[in-house]
N, C-alpha and C positions, 0 to 999 in steps of 0.2 A: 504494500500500500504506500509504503513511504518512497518510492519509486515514481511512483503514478503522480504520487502530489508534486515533487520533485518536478518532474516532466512536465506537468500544469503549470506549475511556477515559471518554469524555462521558457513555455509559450507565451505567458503572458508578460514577460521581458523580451523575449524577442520581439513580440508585438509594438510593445511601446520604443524599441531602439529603432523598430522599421518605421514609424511615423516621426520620430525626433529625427531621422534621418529626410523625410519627405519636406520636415520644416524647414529645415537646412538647405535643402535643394530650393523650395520655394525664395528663401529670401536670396539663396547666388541669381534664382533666375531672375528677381525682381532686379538686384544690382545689374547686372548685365543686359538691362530693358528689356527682355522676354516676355515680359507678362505687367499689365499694369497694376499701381498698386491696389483698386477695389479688388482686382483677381486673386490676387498677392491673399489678401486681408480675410474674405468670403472663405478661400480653402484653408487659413491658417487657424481658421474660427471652429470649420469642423474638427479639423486633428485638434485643438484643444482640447474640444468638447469629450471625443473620440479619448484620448490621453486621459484627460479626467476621470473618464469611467474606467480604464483598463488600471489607474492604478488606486482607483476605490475598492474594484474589485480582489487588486491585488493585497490592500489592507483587508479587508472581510476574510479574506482567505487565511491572512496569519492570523487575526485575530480568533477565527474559530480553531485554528492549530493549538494556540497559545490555551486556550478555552477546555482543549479535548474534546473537541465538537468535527466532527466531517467537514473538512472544507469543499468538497465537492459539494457543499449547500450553498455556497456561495451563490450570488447572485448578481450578472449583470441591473445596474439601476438605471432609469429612466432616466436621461440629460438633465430632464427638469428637477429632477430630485437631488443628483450630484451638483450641479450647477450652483444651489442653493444655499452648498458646506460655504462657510465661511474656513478659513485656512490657520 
């Protein structure tokens, strides 16, 4: 089991290093005039959002670890609900 969660965790890191990377791409392409900046702004908004949730999810997960509780109960949350943590 402790494998499996392992493995979970790992995707859900890889996930978030493949959109911190899409960030990074978006702002070289904005510097190099590629794209202007509401284009820039509009998809930077989603990966935020997108980012927010994979690492809420990735706290719920240790927290139910830490707990002795199944993380595979985790639960992706709705934008509107993550969006709304104060930090």
């Amino acid at each position: 089991m402790a494998g499996f969660e392992a493995g979970a965790e790992r995707e859900i890191l890889g996930h978030i290093t493949e959109m911190i990377s899409q960030e990074k791409e978006l702002r070289d392409r904005l510097a190099r005039q590629e794209i202007d900046e509401p284009t820039e702004h509009a998809r930077l908004a989603g990966l935020e959002t997108e980012l927010d949730r994979c690492w809420d999810l990735l706290r719920q997960r240790r927290a139910r670890i830490e707990a002795g509780q199944d993380p595979g109960e985790a639960n992706v949350r709705p934008a509107s609900e993550v969006e709304d943590y104060l930090s």
